[in-house]
Structure formats: structure tokens, C-alpha cells
C-alpha positions in Angstrom: 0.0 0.0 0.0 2.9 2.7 0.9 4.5 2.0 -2.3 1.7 2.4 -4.4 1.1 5.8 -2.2 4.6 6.5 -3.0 4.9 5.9 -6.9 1.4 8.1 -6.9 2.7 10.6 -5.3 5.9 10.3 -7.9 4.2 10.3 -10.9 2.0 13.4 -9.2 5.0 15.6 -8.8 6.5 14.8 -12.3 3.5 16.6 -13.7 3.6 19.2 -11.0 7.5 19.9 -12.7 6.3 19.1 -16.3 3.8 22.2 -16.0 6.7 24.2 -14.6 8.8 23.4 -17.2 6.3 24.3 -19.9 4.8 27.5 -18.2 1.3 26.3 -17.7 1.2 27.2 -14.1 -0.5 30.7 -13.6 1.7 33.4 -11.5 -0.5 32.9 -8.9 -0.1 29.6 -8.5 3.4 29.7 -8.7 3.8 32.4 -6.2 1.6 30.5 -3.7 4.2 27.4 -4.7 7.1 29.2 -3.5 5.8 30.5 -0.3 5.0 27.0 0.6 7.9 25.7 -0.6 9.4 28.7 1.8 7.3 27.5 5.0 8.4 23.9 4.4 12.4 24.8 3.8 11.5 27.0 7.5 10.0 24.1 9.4 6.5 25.8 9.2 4.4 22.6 8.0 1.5 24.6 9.4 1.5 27.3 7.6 2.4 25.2 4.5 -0.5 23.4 4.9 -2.8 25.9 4.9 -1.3 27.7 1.7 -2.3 24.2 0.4 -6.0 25.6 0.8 -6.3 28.1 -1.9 -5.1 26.0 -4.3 -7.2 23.0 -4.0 -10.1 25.6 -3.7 -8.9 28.3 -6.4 -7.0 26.8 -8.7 -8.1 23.0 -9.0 -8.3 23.2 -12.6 -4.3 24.1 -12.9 -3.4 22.2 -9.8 -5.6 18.7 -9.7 -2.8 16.7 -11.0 -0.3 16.9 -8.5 -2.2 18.8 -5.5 -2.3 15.6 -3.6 1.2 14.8 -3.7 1.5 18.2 -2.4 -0.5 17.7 0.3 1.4 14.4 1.0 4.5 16.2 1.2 3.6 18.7 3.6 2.6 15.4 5.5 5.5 13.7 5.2 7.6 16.6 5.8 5.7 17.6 9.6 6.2 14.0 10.9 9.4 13.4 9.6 13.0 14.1 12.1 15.0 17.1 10.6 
């Protein structure tokens, strides 16, 4: 079960990237990207968390691909020994 949550997570990220890569992602959406990739670098899971909000709510259409794995990261990150 883990690795399947794992390789989903994976392939969720590679398309979070792939729309990076190829400038599909709004500014909006990459600005609220960076702050939470700021809050996670900071050790505030918290706060990255709920940054995690707007996106799922506002921006699903650009973000449904890979949100989860987002989400999953912020997880892993909170419980995990720095």
C-alpha cells in the first residue's frame, strides 16, 4: 500500500514539474508554490498546509494533478525528524 502511495505521489510531482517546465502554471499559482515551498524549507508545516487551501479551492483546474502529492509532502515533511 505505501509504495503504491509513493509511486502516486511520484508520478504526481512529475507533472507538477512538467507544468513548470512548460509554463502552464498561472503566476498565482506559482507564487503560492514558493511560499510553501518557503514554509516547508523553514520548518512551518502549518502554515504550508494551509497555503495548500487556496489552491485546492482556487486553482483546481491548474493544480488537480499533483495537489495531492503536495498535500502528501507537507505530511511527510511535519512527521518526519530534521
Amino acid at each position: 500500500m505505501q509504495r503504491r502511495i509513493v509511486d502516486d505521489s511520484a508520478k504526481r510531482m512529475h507533472a507538477l514539474f512538467a507544468q513548470l517546465t512548460t509554463g502552464e502554471l498561472s503566476p498565482a499559482v506559482i507564487d503560492i508554490l514558493q511560499e510553501m515551498c518557503n514554509r516547508l524549507r523553514t520548518g512551518q508545516y502549518d502554515r504550508a498546509h494551509e497555503l495548500h487551501t487556496p489552491l485546492m479551492t482556487n486553482y483546481f483546474a491548474e493544480c488537480g494533478g499533483w495537489i495531492l502529492a503536495a498535500k502528501r509532502l507537507i505530511e511527510v515533511a511535519k512527521v518526519t525528524p530534521q
